[in-house]
C-alpha positions as CSV (number, residue, x, y, z in Angstrom):
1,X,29.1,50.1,-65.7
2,X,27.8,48.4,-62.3
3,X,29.3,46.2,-60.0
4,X,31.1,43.0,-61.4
5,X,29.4,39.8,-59.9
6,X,30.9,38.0,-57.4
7,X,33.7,35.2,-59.0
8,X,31.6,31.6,-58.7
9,X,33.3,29.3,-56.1
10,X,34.2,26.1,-57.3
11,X,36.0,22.8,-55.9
12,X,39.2,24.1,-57.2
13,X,39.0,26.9,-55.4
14,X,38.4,24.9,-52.3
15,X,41.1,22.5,-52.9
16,X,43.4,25.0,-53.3
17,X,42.6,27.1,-49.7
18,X,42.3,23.8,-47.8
19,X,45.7,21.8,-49.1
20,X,44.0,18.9,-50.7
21,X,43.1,17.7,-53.9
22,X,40.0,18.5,-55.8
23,X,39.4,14.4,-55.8
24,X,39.6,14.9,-52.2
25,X,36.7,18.1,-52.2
26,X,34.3,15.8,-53.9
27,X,34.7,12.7,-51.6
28,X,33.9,14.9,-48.3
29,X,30.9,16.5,-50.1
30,X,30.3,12.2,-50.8
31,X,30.9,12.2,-46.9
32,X,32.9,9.3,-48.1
33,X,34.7,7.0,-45.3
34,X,37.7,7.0,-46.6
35,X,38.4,10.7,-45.8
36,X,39.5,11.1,-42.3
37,X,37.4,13.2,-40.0
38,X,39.7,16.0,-39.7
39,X,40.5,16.5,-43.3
40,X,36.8,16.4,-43.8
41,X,36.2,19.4,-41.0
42,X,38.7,21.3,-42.5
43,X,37.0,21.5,-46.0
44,X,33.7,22.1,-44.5
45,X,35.5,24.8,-42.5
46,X,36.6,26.5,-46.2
47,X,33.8,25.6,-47.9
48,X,31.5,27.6,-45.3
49,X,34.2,30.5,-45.1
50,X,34.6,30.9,-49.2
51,X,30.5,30.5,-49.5
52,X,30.8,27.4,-51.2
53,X,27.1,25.3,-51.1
54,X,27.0,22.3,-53.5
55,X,23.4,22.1,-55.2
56,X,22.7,18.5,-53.6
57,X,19.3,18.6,-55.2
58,X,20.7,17.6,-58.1
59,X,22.8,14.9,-56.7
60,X,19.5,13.8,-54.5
61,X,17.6,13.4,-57.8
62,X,19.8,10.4,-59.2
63,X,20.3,9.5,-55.7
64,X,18.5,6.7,-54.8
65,X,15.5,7.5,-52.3
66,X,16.5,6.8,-48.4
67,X,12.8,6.9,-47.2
68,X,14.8,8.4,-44.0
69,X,14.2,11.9,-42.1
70,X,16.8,13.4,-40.1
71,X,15.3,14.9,-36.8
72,X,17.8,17.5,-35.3
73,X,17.6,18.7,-31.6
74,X,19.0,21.9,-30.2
75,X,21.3,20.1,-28.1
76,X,22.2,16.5,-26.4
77,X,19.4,13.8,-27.2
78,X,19.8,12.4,-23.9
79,X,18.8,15.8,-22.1
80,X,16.2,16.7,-24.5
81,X,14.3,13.1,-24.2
82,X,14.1,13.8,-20.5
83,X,12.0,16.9,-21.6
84,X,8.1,15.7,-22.3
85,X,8.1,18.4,-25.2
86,X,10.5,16.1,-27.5
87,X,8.8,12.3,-26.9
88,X,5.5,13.9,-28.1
89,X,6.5,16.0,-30.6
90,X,8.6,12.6,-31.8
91,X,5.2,10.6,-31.4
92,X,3.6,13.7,-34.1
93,X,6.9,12.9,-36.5
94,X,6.3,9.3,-36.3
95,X,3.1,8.7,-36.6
96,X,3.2,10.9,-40.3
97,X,6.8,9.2,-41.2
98,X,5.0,5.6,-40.6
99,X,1.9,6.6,-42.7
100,X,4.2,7.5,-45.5
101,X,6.2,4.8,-45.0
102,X,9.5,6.9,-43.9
103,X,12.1,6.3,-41.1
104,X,13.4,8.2,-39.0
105,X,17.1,9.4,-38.0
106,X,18.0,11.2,-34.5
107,X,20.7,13.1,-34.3
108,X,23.3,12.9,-31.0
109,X,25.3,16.0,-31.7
110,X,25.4,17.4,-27.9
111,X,26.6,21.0,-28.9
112,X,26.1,23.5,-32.1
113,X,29.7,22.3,-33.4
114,X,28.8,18.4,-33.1
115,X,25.2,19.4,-34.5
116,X,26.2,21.4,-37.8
117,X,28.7,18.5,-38.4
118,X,26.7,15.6,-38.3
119,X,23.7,17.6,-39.9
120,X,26.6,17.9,-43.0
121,X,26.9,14.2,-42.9
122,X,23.8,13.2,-43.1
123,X,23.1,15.5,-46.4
124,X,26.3,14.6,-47.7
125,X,26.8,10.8,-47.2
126,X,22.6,10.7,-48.7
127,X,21.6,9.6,-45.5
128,X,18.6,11.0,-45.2
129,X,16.4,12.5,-47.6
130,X,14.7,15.5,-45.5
131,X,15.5,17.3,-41.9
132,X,13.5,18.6,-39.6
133,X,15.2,21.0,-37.1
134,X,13.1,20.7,-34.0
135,X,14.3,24.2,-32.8
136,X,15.0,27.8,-34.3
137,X,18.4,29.5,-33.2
138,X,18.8,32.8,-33.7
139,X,21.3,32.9,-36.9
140,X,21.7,29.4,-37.1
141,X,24.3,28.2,-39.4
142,X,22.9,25.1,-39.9
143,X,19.9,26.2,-41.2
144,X,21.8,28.2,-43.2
145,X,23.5,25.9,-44.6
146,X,20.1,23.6,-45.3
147,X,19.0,26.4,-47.1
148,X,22.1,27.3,-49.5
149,X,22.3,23.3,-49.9
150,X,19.1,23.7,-51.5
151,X,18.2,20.4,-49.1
152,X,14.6,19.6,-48.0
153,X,14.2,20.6,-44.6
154,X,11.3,21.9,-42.1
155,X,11.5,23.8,-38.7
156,X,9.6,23.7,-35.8
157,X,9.6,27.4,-34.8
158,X,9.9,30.8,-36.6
159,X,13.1,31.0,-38.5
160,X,15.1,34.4,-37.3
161,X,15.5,35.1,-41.0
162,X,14.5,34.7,-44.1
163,X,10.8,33.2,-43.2
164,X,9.3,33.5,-46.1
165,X,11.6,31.4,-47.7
166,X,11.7,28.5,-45.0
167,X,8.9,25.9,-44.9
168,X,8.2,25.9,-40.3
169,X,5.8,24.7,-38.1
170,X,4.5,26.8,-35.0
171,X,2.8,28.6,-32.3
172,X,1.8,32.5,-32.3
173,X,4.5,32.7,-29.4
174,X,4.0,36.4,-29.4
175,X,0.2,36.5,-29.0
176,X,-0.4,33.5,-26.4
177,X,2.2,35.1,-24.2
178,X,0.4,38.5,-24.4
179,X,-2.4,36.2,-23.3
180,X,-1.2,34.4,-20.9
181,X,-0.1,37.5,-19.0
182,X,-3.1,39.0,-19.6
183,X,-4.6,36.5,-18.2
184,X,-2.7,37.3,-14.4
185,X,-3.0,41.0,-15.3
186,X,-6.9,40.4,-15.1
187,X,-6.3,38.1,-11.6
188,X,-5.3,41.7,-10.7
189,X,-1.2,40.5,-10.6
190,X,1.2,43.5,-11.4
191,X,4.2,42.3,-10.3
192,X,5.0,39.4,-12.6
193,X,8.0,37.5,-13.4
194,X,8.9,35.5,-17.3
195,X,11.1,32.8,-16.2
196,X,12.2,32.0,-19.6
197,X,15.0,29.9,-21.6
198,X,17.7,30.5,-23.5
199,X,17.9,34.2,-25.8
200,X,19.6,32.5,-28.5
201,X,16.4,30.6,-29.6
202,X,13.3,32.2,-31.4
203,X,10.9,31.0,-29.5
204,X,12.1,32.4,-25.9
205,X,12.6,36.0,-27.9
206,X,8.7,36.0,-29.1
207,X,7.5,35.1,-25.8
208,X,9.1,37.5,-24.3
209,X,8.0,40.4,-26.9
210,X,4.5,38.9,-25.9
211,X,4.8,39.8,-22.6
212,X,6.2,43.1,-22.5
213,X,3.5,44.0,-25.0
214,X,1.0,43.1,-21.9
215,X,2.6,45.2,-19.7
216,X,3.3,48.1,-21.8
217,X,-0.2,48.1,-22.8
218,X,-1.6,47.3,-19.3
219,X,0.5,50.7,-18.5
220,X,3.1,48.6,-16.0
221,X,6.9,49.0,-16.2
222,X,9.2,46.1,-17.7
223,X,11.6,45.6,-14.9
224,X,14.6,43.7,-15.9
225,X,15.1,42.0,-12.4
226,X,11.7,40.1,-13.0
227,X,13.0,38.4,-16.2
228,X,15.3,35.2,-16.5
229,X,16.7,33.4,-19.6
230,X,19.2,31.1,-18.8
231,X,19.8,28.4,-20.6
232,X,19.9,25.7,-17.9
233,X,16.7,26.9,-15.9
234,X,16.1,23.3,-14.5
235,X,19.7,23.2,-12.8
236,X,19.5,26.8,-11.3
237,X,15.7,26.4,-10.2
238,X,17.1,27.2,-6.7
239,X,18.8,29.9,-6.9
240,X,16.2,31.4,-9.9
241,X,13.6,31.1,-7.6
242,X,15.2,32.2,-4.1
243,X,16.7,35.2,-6.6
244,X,13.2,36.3,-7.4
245,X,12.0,35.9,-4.1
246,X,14.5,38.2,-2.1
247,X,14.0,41.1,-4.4
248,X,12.6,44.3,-2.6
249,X,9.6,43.6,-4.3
250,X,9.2,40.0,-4.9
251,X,6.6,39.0,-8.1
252,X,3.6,38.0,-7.3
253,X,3.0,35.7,-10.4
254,X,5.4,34.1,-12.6
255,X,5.3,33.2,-16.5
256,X,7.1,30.0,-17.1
257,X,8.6,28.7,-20.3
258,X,7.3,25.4,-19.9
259,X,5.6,23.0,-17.3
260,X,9.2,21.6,-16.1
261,X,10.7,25.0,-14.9
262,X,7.0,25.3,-13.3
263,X,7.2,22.0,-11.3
264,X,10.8,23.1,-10.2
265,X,9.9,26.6,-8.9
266,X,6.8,24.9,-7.6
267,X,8.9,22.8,-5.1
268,X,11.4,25.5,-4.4
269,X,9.0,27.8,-3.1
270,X,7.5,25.1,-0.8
271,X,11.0,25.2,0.7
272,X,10.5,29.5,1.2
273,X,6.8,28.3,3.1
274,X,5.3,29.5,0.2
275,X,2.3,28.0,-1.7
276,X,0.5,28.0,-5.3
277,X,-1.5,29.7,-5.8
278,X,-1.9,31.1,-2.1
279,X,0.7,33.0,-2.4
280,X,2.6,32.7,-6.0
281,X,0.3,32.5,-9.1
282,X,1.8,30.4,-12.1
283,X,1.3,29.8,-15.6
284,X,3.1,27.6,-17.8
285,X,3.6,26.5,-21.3
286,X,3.1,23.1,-23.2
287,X,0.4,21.4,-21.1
288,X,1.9,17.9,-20.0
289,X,-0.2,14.8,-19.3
290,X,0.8,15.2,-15.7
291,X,0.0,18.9,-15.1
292,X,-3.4,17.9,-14.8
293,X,-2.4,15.7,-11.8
294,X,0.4,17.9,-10.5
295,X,-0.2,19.6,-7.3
296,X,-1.9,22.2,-7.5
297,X,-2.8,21.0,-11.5
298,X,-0.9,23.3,-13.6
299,X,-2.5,26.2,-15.4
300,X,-0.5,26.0,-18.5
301,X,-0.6,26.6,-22.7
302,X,-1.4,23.7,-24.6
303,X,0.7,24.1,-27.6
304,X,-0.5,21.3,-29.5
305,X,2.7,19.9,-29.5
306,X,1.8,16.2,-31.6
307,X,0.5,18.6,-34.1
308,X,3.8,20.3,-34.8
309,X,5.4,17.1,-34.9
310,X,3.1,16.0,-37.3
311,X,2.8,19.3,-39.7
312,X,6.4,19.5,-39.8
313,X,7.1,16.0,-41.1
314,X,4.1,16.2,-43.8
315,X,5.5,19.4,-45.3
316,X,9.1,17.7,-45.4
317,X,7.7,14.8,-47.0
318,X,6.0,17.2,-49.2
319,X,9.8,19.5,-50.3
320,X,11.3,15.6,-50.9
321,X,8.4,14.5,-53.4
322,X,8.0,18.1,-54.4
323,X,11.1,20.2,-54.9
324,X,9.4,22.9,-56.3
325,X,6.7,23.1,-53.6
326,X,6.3,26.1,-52.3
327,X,7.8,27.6,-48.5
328,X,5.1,27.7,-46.0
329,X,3.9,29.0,-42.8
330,X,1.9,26.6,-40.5
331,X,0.4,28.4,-37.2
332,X,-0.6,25.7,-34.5
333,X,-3.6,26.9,-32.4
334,X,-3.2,27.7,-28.8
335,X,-5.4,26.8,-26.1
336,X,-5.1,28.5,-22.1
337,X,-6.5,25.2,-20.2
338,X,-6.6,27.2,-16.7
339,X,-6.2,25.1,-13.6
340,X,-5.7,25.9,-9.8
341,X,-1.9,27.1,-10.1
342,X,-3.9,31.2,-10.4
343,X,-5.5,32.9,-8.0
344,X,-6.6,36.6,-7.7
345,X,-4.2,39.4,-6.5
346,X,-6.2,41.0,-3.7
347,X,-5.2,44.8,-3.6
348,X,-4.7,44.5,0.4
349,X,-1.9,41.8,-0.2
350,X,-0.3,43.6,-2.7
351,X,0.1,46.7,-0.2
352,X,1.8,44.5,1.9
353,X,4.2,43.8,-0.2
């Protein structure tokens, strides 16, 4: 005979591991008020731990319709909205939601803990009909839970797992990378530097596969010295870029996750008597209305960030209407718009190096 199946979980079974009553089970899945806040994170701590997912689909079909989105940021809204990146791909989510006549719902969780509980709330309690995660962490439990939930949801960036069961929304981050360092291979550049975010998102991971690929195929060496992924770039600018710069053999040209850390480096080397692209060559990612007037205007990635906004909150609107719709994969095009932040590598400067 084969393997027995695995025994269903049910609410008695989560009743009985966290203390409480069963009544109790199905008012925190109801998110209702009357359960306090700790009794509620305590279920949701067994019902994660025994594997226990209510179908809310079900529930959402008798539910009355919300006409609300939930729009979930990787961490603190405050910080984030400082970022260019998350006003305009807001302005793409807003400009669908309005033409379908949806609202909108921002999250405030500032850390994973505060994010994953509210994100539970706000399926729970019906608040919103759809999410869209605005980020992909590598094994993220909330989108984990989304997708046992069986709850509309969309992604902007390449789930870590299980893609081809998750509706998301982006760039070829592997490709324009490869591209992108290409790019300053071409200017004759050798020694080059990725000055990148944090490891625990997707989108940091496949631009960096990107640009080892250039170098491996360009026949230079990866040299882990020339590669940073921190997760607070913008605070350590200084000491990233002074780090970099006191190496035995400095980079010549740097790869930058987007157009903030390239400002920031930008003015840090002007404190080392350094100048772009003179003497340090830079390319960034995400193309912001002020690179163009940044000085020296940025050579950077436009990432077509509206339209990500945009694609993701059609296809969410599209699993809330459609249950049964089908997962799919949206690629954003990618355009190089090259500036004056590159220059070529002369091979009698890079002997003096």
């Amino acid at each position: 005979m084969g393997k027995e199946e695995a025994a269903v979980v049910t609410i008695k079974d989560v009743a009985k591991e966290a203390g409480v009553a069963p009544s109790t089970v199905s008012r925190v899945i109801a998110d209702s008020p009357r359960i306090s806040e700790e009794t509620k994170r305590r279920v949701r701590e067994v019902m994660e731990e025994l594997g226990y997912y209510p179908n809310l689909q079900a529930r959402s079909l008798a539910a009355k319709s919300t006409k609300t989105i939930g729009i979930i940021m990787p961490d603190s809204a405050y910080h984030n909205l400082q970022n260019p990146f998350f006003p305009e791909v807001l302005r793409g989510i807003s400009k669908k939601a309005h033409e379908s006549r949806y609202g909108i719902y921002l999250s405030t969780g500032s850390s994973e803990t505060e994010i994953y509980d509210e994100v539970i709330s706000m399926v729970m309690g019906r608040r919103v009909d759809g999410i869209i995660l605005l980020y992909s962490r590598i094994n993220d439990r909330t989108m984990k839970y989304l997708e046992k939930a069986v709850f509309p949801f969309t992604v902007v960036g390449r789930p870590s797992k299980n893609e081809e069961r998750i509706t998301y929304v982006d760039n070829n981050n592997v490709a324009i990378t490869k591209e992108v360092t290409n790019y300053l291979i071409g200017l004759g550049h050798e020694k080059i530097a990725f000055v990148g975010g944090n490891l625990k998102f997707v989108v940091t991971v496949d631009r960096l596969d990107g640009y080892k690929m250039a170098l491996a195929e360009a026949g230079f060496p990866f040299r882990e010295e020339y590669v940073v992924h921190e997760r607070f770039v913008l605070e350590k600018g200084k000491e990233v870029t002074f780090s970099l710069m006191s190496l035995d053999s400095p980079p010549t040209a740097f790869v930058a996750q987007d157009d903030l850390m390239a400002y920031e480096m930008i003015s840090h080397l002007e404190a080392l008597n350094m100048t772009v692209p003179e003497d340090i060559s830079i390319v960034s990612f995400n193309n912001f209305s002020l690179s163009e007037h940044s000085k020296p205007p940025l050579t950077s990635v436009d990432i077509g960030t509206f339209r990500l906004g945009y694609e993701a909150t059609q296809y969410v609107i599209e699993k809330i209407e459609n249950p049964d719709a089908l997962p799919k994969r949206i690629t954003i095009p990618t355009r190089l718009i090259e500036r004056k932040s590159c220059a070529p590598r002369s091979i009698g400067e890079e002997q003096e190096r």
